[in-house]
C-alpha positions in Angstrom: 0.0 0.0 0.0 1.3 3.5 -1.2 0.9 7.2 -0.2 -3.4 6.9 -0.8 -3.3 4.2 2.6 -0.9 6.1 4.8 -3.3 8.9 4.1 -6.6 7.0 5.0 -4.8 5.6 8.1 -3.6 9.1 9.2 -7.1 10.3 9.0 -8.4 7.3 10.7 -5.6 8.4 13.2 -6.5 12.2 13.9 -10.5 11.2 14.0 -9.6 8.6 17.1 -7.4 10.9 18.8 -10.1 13.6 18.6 -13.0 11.1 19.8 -10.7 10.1 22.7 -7.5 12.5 23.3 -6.0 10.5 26.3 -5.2 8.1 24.0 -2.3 6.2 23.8 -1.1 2.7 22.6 1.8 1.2 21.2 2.0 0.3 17.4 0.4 -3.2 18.5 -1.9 -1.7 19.8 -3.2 1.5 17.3 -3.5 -1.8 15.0 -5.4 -3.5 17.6 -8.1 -0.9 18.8 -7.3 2.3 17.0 -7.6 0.6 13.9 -9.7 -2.2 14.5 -12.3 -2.7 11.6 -9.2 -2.3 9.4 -6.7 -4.3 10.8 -6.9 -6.8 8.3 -6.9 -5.1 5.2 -4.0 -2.4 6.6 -0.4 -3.5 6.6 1.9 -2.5 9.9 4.8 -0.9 7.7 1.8 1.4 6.6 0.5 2.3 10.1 4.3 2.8 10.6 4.9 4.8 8.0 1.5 7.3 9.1 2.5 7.0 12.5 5.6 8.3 12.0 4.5 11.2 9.8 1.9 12.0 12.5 4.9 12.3 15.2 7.1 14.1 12.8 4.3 17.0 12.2 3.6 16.8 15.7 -0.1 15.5 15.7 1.1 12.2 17.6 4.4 12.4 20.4 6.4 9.3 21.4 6.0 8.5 24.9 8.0 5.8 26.5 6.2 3.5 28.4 7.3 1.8 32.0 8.6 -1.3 30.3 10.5 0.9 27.4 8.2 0.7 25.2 7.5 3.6 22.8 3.9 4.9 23.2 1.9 7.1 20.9 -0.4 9.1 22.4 -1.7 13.1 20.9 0.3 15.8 22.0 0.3 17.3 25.8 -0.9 20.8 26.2 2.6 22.4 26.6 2.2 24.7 29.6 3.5 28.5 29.5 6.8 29.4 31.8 5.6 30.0 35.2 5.7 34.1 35.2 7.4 35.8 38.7 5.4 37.6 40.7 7.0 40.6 42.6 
């Protein structure tokens, strides 16, 4: 599968995120559940590949998880710098 599935799959992607934005699985796992009525039909080198764009323009962030393992999960609200008060 080419450029036309990474797209679907990033769409699929940003629409679960959205529906539930404390999210966050491993690649096993975005097959398993994130993706689940298309899990047979989508290969994991193309959920890879979407993943990956997702993290590089910042819609998904790696996490790592207690055993090591690398979660996905959508980005945390970064917090401003705390401002002095005087």
């Amino acid at each position: 599968m080419g450029g036309a599935a990474r797209d679907y799959v990033q769409f699929e992607l940003l629409g679960y995120i959205e529906r539930r934005p404390q999210a966050c699985d491993t690649i096993d796992g975005i097959i398993n559940w994130w993706l689940y009525d298309q899990r047979q039909t989508i290969g994991r080198a193309t959920v890879l590949e979407a993943v990956s764009g997702l993290v590089r323009e910042g819609a998904l962030e790696e996490q790592r998880g207690p055993g090591g393992e690398i979660l996905y999960a959508a980005p945390r609200p970064r917090q401003p710098p705390m401002q002095r008060q005087e």
